[in-house]
C-alpha positions in Angstrom: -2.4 32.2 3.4 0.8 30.4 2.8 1.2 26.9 1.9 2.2 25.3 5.3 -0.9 27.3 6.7 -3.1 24.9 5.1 -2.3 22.3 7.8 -4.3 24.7 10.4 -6.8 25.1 7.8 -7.9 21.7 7.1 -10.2 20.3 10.1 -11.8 17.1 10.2 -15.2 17.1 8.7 -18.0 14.7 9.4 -18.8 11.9 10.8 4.8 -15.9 7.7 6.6 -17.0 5.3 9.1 -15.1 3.9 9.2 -15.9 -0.4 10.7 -15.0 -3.9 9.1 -15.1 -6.7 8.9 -14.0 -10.3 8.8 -14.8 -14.0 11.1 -17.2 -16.4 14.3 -15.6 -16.9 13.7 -16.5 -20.5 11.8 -14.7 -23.3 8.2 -15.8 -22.9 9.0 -18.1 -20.1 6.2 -19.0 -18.1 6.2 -17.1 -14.2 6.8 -19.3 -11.0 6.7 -18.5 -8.0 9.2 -20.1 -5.1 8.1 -20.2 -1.3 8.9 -21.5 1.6 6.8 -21.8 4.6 7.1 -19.8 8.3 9.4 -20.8 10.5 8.9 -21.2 14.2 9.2 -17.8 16.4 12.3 -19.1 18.0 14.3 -19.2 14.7 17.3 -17.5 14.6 18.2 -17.6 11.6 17.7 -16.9 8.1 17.8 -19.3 5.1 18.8 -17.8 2.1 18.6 -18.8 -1.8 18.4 -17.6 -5.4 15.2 -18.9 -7.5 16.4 -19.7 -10.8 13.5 -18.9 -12.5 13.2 -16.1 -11.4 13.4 -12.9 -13.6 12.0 -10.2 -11.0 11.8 -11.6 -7.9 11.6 -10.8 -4.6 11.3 -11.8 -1.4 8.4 -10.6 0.9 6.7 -12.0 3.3 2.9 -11.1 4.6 0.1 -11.3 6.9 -2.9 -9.8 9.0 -1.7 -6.6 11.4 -4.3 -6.3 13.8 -4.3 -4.8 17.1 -5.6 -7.5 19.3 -2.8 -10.6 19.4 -3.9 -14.1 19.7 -2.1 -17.3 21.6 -0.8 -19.7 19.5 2.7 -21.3 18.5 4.7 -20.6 14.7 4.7 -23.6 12.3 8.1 -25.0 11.8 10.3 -23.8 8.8 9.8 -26.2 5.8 10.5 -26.1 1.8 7.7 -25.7 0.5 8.9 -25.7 -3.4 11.9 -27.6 -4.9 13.7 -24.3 -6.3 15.3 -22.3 -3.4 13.6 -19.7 -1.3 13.9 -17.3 1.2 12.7 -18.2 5.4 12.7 -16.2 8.6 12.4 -16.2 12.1 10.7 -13.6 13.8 9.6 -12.6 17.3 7.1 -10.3 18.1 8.2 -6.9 18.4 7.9 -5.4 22.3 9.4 -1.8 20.9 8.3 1.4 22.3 6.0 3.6 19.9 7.5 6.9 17.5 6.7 10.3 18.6 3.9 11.5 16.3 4.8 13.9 13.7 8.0 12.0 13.2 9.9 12.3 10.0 9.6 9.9 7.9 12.9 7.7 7.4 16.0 8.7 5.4 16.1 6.7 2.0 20.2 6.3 3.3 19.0 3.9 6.0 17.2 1.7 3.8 18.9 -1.4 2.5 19.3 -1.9 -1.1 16.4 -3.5 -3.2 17.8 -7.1 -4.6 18.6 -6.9 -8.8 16.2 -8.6 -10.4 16.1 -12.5 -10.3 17.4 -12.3 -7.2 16.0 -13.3 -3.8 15.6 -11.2 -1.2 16.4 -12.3 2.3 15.2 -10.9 6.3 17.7 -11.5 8.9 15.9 -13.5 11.3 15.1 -12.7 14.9 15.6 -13.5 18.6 12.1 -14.0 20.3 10.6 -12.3 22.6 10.6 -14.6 25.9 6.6 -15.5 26.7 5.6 -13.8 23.4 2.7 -15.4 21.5 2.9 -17.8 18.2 0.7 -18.9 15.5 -0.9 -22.2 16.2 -0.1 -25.7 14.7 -3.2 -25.2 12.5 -2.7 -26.0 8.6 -0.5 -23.2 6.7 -2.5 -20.4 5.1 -0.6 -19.5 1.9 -1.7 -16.4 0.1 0.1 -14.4 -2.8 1.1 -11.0 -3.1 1.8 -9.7 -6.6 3.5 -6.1 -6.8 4.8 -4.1 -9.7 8.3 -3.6 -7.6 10.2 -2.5 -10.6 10.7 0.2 -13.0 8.5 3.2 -12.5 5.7 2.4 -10.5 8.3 0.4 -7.9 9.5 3.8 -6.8 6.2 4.4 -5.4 5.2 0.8 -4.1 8.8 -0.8 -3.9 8.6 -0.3 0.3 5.3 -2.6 0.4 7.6 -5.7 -0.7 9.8 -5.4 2.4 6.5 -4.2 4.5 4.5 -7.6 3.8 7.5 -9.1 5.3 7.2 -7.0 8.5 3.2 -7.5 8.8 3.9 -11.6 8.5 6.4 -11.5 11.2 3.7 -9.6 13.3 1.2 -12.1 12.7 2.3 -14.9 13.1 4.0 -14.3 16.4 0.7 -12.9 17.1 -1.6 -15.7 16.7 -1.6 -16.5 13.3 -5.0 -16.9 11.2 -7.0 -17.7 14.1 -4.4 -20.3 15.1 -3.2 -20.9 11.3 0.3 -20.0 10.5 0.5 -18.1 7.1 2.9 -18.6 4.3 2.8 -15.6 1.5 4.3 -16.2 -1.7 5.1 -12.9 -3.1 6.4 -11.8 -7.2 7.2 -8.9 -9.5 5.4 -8.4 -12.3 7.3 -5.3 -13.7 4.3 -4.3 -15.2 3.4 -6.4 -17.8 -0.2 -7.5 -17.7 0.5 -10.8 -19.1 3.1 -11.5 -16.6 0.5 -10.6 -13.9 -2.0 -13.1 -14.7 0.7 -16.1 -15.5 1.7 -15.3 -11.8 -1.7 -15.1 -10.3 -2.4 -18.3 -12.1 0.7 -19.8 -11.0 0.0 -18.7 -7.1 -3.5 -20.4 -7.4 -2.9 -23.6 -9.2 0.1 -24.6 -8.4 1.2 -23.0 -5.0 -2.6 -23.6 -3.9 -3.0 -20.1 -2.7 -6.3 -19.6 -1.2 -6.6 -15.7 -1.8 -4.1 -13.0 -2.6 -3.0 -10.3 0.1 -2.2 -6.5 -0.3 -1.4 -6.8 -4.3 0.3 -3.7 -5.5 -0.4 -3.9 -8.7 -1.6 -0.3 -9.9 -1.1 -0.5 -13.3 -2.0 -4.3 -14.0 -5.1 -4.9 -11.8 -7.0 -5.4 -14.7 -5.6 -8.1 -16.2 -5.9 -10.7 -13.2 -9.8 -9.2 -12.0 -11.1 -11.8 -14.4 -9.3 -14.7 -13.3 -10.2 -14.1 -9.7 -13.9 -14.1 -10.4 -13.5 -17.2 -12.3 -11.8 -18.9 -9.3 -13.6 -17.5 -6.6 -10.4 -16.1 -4.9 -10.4 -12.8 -2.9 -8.3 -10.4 -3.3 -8.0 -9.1 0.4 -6.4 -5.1 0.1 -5.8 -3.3 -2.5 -5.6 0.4 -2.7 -8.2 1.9 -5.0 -5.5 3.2 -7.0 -7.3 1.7 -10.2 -10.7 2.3 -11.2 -11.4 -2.1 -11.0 -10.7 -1.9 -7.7 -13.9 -0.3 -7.0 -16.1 -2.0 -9.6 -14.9 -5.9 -8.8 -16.7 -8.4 -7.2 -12.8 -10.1 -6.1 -11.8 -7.1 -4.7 -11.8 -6.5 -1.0 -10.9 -2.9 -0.4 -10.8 -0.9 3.0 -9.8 2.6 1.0 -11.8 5.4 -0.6 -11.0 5.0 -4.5 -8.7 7.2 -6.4 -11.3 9.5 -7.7 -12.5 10.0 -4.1 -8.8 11.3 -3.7 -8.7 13.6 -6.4 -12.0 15.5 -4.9 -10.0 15.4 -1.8 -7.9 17.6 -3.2 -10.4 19.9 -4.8 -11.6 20.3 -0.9 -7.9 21.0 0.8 -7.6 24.0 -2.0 -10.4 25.2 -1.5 -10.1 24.8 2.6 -7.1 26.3 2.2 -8.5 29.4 0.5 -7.3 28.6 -3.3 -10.1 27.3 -5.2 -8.9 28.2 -8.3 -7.6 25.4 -9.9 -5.0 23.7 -12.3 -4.9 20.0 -13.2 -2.0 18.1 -14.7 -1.6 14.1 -14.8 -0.6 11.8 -16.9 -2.6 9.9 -19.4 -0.6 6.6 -19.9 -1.8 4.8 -17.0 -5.3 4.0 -15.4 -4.7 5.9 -11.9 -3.6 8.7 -13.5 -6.8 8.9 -15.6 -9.1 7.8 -12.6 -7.7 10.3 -10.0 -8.0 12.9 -12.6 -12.1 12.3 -12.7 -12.6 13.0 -9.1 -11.9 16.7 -9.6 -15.1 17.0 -11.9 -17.2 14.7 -9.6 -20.5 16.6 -7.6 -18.3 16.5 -4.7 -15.5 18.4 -5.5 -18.1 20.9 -7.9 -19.6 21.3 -3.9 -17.1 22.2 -2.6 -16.4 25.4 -4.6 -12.9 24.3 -6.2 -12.9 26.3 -9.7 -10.7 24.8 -12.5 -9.4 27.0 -14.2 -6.4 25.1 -16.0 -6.2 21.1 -17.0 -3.6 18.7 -18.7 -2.2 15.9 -20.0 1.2 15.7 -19.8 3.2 12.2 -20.2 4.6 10.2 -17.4 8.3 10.9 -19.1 8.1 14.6 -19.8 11.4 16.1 -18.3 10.0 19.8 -18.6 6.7 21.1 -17.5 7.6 24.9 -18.1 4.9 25.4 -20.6 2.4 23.9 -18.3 3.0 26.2 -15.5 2.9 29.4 -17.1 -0.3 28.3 -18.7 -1.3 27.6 -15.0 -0.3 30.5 -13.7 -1.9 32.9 -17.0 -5.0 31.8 -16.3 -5.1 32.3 -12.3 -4.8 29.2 -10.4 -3.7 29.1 -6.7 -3.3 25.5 -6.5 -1.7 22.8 -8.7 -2.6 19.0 -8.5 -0.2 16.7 -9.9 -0.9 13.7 -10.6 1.8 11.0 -11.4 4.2 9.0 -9.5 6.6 10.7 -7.4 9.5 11.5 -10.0 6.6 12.8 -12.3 5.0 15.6 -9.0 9.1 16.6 -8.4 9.5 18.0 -11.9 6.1 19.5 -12.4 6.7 21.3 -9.3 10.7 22.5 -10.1 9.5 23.3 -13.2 6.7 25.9 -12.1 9.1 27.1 -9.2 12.1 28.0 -11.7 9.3 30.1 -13.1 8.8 31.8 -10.2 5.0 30.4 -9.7 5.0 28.9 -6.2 1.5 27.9 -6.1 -0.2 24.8 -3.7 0.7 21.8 -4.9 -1.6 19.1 -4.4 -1.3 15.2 -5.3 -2.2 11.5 -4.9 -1.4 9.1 -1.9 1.4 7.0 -4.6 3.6 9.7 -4.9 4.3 10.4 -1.1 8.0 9.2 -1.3 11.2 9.6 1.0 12.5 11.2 -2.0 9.6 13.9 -3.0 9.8 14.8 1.5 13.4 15.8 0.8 12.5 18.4 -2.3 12.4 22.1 -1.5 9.9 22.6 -4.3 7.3 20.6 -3.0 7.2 21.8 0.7 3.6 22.8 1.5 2.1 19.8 -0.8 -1.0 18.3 0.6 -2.4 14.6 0.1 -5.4 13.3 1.3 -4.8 9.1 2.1 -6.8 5.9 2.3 -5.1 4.3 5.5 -3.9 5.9 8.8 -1.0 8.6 8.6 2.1 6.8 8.9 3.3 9.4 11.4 0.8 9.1 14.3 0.8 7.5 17.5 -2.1 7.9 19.2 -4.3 4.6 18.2 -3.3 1.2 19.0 -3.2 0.2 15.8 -0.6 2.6 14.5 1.5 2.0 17.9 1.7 -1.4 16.7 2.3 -0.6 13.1 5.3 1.8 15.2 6.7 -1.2 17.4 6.6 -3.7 14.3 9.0 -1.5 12.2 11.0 -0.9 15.1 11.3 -4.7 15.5 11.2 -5.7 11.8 12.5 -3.1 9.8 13.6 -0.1 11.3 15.5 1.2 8.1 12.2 0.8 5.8 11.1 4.3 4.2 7.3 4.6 5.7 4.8 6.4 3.6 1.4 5.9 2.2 2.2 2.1 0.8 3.5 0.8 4.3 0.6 2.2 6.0 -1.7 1.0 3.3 -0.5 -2.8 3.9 -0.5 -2.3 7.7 -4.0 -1.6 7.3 -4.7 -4.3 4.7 -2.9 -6.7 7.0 -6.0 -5.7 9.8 -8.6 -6.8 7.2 -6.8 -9.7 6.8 -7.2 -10.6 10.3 -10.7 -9.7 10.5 -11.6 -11.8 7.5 -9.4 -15.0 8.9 -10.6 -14.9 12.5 -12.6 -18.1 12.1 -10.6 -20.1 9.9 -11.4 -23.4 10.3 -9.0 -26.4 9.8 -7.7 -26.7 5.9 -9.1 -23.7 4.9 -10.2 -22.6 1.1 -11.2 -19.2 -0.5 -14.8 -19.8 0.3 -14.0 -20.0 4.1 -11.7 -16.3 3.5 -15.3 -14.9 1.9 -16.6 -15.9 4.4 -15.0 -14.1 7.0 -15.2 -11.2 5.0 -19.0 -11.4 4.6 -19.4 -11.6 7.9 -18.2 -7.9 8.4 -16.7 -8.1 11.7 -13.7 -5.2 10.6 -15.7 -2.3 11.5 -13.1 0.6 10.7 -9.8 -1.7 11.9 -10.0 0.3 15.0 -9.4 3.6 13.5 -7.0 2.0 10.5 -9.2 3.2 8.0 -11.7 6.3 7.6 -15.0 4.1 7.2 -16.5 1.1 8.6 -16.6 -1.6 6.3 -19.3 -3.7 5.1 -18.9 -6.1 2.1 -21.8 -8.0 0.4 -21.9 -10.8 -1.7 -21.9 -10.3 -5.2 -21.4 -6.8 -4.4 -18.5 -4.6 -5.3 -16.9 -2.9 -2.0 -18.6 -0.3 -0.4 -17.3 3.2 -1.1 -16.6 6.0 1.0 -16.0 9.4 0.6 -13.7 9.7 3.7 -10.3 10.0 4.0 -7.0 11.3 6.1 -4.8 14.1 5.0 -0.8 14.5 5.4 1.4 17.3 4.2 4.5 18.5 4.1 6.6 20.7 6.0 10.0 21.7 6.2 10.8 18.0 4.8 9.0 16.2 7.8 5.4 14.6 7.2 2.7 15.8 9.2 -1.1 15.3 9.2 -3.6 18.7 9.3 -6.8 16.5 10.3 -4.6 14.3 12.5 -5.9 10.4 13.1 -9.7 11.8 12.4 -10.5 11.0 8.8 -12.1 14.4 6.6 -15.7 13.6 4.5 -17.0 15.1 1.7 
C-alpha cells in the first residue's frame, strides 16, 4: 500500500476588539498589555498605533465563532488604555463557502507578521447592509496570550491574525449574548516568566474576565497556577501540553496530545504498517507528551509494533543516523514529532537515504510550509478540531465565509481551525451573560454544558464539571497530505479508539 493509499484506508470508527500587547522593551521590564475596545460594525476604518512598551506585540483581536448569529448592535470604538492600540471595523461576512478539499493557502498571499514591538493593524470593513451587531451590553474583555515568536510561532503564528477574524464574526453576530467583546492579546516568546507577568497584567489591570484561545504550548505551565488562584477560565486551549488536561482553569474541547500520538499508532497500522519508529524532541513538554500516547493501552490495541524510538533535539540539522536506524530495524512508518521545520528535516533526511517510509505527526506541525515539501507527501495527522478543508457543516461554512470576509490571505491549518472551534465554546459558555459580567458568570456558562459537540466542530460532546479537570476523549479527525493539497481520509466524521 503506498502512502497516499492510506487516505482510503482510514474510515471513521465509532461513535471585538482588535489589541497589541507585549512585554517592556527593557531588560526585566514588567509586560503590559494595550487595548482598545470594538468598534461599531459600520466602521470603516482602522486606527492604527505603536505600543511603546511593547517588546513582542501584536495585534489580534478574538471572539466566540458559533454557527447560530444573534441580533444585537457593535459597541462604539473607544481607548481603552492610554498607550496606543490597534481598532477595527468589521461587518459580518455574507461570502460563499470553499470547495472541500481545497488547498490550503499559499504562505505568498499572507501578509507579513509585524517585527516585534510593533502593533499590528486589520483594515477595517464595509458592513453588510441589515447584518446583525453586538448589543449595547457592557464590553466583555478577555486575553489571549500566544508564543507568536521564534520557534513555536511558525506553528501557532496564524492564530494571532485568526482571533482577529473570529472577533469580527462575533461581534457582528450578536456579541456575548448581547455583550460586545474586547480581546487583549500578547506575545510571550516563550519565556515562562513573561507569560505569567502578562496573564497577571490582563487580569489585574485590564480587568480581563477569562482568557480566550491561548497558544501558549510551551508556557502553559507557568500561568495554570495563577488562574486557579483567581478563578479565571481559560476558555480553549489545544491539549498540546500535558496541564491542559490535568487543570481545573482549563476549558478544553480537544482530545490531548497523547490521545494524538495513539492516533497515529492506529492510521499505521490502518494503513497496513504497524511497525513502528518514534522520533521527537525532548526539550519541550508536547514533544514529551505526544510521545507517551504511542505506549498508552490504546495504541498497544491497536497492533502498532515499535520497533525504533528517539530523542533527537528540536535544533538537529541532520537526522541521517536516525533513519537508517529506523529503517535497520524494519519500520514502515515514522512519527515525527516536533514543530514543522523539525518533521521537514527528519523526513529529507530519511528520503536522501532512500527510506521513504509513512510519515506520521502531530496537529502543530501542519504548516503552509511542510504542504509544499515533496518529502512529506503521504504524512498523516490525526486533529482536535474540524479539518480546515471541509465544507459540509455549518460551522465550517462559516469558519469558510469568515476568512473570505476577514482574511482571505491567512494560511489555514490545524491552529485556525483550532480557534474557530474554541471561538464556538466561547459562545456556548457566554450565551447567558448577564449585565457586568465576571469569571464566575463565564463558569458558569461553561458548567451548564450547553456546547454539545459545537455542531460537529469538535469529535466529542463536551461536558465540564466543577472542580473537575476537562473531560477527555479519545476521538479525533484525520487530514493528510497529497500532492501538496490537504485532504481528510475520515472526512468531517471524527475516528475513536
Amino acid at each position: 500500500m503506498s502512502r497516499t493509499e492510506v487516505i482510503n484506508a482510514l474510515g471513521p470508527h465509532g461513535g471585538g476588539g482588535e489589541v497589541a500587547a507585549g512585554p517592556g522593551a527593557g531588560a526585566g521590564a514588567e509586560p503590559t498589555a494595550d487595548s482598545a475596545e470594538a468598534p461599531a460594525a459600520d466602521s470603516g476604518a482602522a486606527a492604527t498605533g505603536e505600543s511603546p512598551a511593547a517588546a513582542n506585540g501584536a495585534a489580534g483581536n478574538a471572539a466566540s465563532a458559533g454557527p447560530s448569529p444573534a441580533a444585537g448592535a457593535a459597541g462604539a470604538a473607544r481607548s481603552a488604555a492610554p498607550s496606543a492600540g490597534t481598532a477595527t471595523g468589521g461587518a459580518a461576512a455574507p461570502g460563499g463557502p470553499t470547495p472541500a478539499g481545497a488547498t490550503a493557502k499559499a504562505a505568498a498571499g499572507t501578509p507579513a507578521t509585524p517585527a516585534a514591538g510593533k502593533s499590528e493593524a486589520s483594515p477595517g470593513s464595509a458592513p453588510v447592509p441589515g447584518s446583525p451587531t453586538a448589543g449595547t451590553g457592557s464590553t466583555v474583555v478577555l486575553g489571549n496570550i500566544g508564543t507568536y515568536s521564534g520557534a513555536p510561532g511558525a506553528s501557532v503564528g496564524t492564530g494571532r491574525r485568526m482571533v482577529q477574524v473570529v472577533a469580527k464574526w462575533i461581534n457582528t453576530h450578536g456579541g456575548l449574548n448581547g455583550h460586545p467583546m474586547r480581546v487583549i492579546v500578547a506575545d510571550d516568546g516563550g519565556d515562562p516568566s513573561r507569560s505569567l507577568a502578562l496573564a497577571k497584567d490582563m487580569v489585574e489591570n485590564q480587568h480581563a474576565i477569562a482568557f480566550f484561545s491561548n497558544l501558549t504550548e510551551v508556557t502553559r505551565a507557568a500561568i495554570d497556577p495563577y488562574l486557579n488562584q483567581k478563578g479565571v477560565p481559560s476558555i480553549g486551549v489545544g491539549g498540546a501540553n500535558s496541564v491542559d488536561c490535568a487543570s481545573t482553569a482549563i476549558f478544553m474541547a480537544f482530545p490531548c496530545l497523547d490521545v494524538l500520538g495513539a492516533g497515529d499508532a492506529a492510521f499505521a497500522v490502518a494503513a497496513g504498517k504497524p511497525k513502528l519508529a518514534v522520533i521527537y524532541c525532548g526539550e519541550v513538554d508536547p514533544c514529551r507528551y505526544w510521545r507517551t500516547g504511542f505506549h498508552s493501552d490504546a495504541a498497544k490495541k491497536s497492533g502498532a509494533d515499535i520497533v525504533y524510538e528517539t530523542q533527537a533535539s528540536l535544533g538537529q540539522p541532520d537526522f541521517t543516523s536516525e533513519c537508517l536506524q529506523a529503517q535497520n530495524k524494519g519500520a514502515q512508518a515514522v512519527a515525527l514529532g516536533g514543530d514543522a521545520s523539525y518533521v521537514q528535516r527528519a523526513a529529507r533526511s530519511c528520503v536522501q537515504q532512500g527510506f521513504k517510509p509513512l510519515f506520521l505527526t502531530a496537529s502543530l506541525a501542519l504548516t503552509a510550509d511542510l504542504s509544499q515539501d515533496p518529502a512529506v507527501d503521504g504524512i498523516v495527522s490525526p486533529v482536535g478540531s474540524f479539518p480546515w478543508m471541509l465544507n459540509d457543516l455549518p460551522g465550517e461554512r462559516d469558519y469558510h465565509a469568515a476568512l473570505q470576509r476577514y482574511d482571505p490571505g491567512l494560511v489555514e491549518g490545524g491552529t485556525t481551525s483550532a480557534v474557530w472551534a474554541n471561538g464556538a465554546l466561547l459562545q456556548a459558555a457566554g450565551a447567558t451573560l448577564p449585565a457586568n459580567p465576571t469569571p464566575a458568570d463565564l463558569l458558569a456558562g461553561l458548567y451548564a454544558n450547553r456546547a454539545g459537540n459545537l455542531a460537529g466542530l469538535v469529535p466529542s460532546s463536551l461536558s465540564f464539571t466543577k472542580g473537575q479537570p476537562s473531560p477527555k476523549t479519545s476521538c479525533f479527525f484525520a487530514v493528510q497530505l497529497h500532492s501538496g493539497t490537504w485532504g481528510s481520509p475520515t472526512g468531517s466524521k471524527p475516528r475513536c479508539l
